[in-house]
C-alpha positions as CSV (number, residue, x, y, z in Angstrom):
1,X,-2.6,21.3,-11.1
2,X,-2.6,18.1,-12.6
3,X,-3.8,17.5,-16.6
4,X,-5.7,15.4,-17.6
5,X,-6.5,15.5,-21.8
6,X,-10.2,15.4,-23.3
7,X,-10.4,11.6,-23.6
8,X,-12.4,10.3,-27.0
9,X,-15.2,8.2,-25.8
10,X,-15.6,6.4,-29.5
11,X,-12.4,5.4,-29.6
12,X,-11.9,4.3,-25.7
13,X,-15.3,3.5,-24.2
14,X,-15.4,0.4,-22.3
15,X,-11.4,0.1,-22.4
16,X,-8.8,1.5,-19.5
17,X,-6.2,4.1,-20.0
18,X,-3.1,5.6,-19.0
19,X,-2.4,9.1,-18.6
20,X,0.3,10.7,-17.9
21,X,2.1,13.9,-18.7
22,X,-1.2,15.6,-20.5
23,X,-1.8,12.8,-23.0
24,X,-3.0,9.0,-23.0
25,X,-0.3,7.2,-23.4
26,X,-1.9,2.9,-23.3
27,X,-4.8,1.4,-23.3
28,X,-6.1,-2.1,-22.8
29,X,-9.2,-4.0,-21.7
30,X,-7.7,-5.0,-18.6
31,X,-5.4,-3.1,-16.3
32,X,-2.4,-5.6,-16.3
33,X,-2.9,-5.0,-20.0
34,X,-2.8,-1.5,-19.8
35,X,0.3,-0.9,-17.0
36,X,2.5,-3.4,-19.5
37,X,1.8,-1.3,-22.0
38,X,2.4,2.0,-19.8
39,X,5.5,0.7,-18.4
40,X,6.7,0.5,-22.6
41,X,5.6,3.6,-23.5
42,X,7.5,5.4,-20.4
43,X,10.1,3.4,-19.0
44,X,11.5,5.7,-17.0
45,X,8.2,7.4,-15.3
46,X,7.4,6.1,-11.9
47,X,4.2,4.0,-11.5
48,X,3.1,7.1,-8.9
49,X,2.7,9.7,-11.8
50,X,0.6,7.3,-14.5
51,X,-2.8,7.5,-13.8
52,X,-5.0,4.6,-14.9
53,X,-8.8,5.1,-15.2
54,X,-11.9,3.3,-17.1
55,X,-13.3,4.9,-19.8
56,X,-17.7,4.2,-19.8
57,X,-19.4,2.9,-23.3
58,X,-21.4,6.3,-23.0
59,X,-20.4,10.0,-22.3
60,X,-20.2,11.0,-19.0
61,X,-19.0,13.8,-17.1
62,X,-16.0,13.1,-14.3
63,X,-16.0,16.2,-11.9
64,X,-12.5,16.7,-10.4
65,X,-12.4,17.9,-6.8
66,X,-9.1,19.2,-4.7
């Protein structure tokens, strides 16, 4: 099963983030932004295993379903 860390909505609601191994590892406000930044971060972890997703301005609850 994949994990995906608790993701601090103060610090990145509104931006995009990428996640990979457990933990966010970039963020941006735009996804090119974000992937260059990724791509830094973990130079040698394939594109397939970061996963990039859009934080909301508010709390809100993502279900996860297999």
């Amino acid at each position: 099963m994949r994990r995906f860390p608790v993701v601090d909505v103060k610090k990145y609601g509104g931006r995009q983030i990428a996640v990979a191994g457990g933990k966010v590892i970039a963020s941006g406000r735009t996804l090119e932004e974000v992937v260059k930044r990724a791509r830094k971060e973990a130079p040698s972890r394939p594109l397939d295993e970061i996963h990039i997703f859009s934080v909301p301005k508010t709390l809100a609850v993502i279900y996860y379903a297999r």
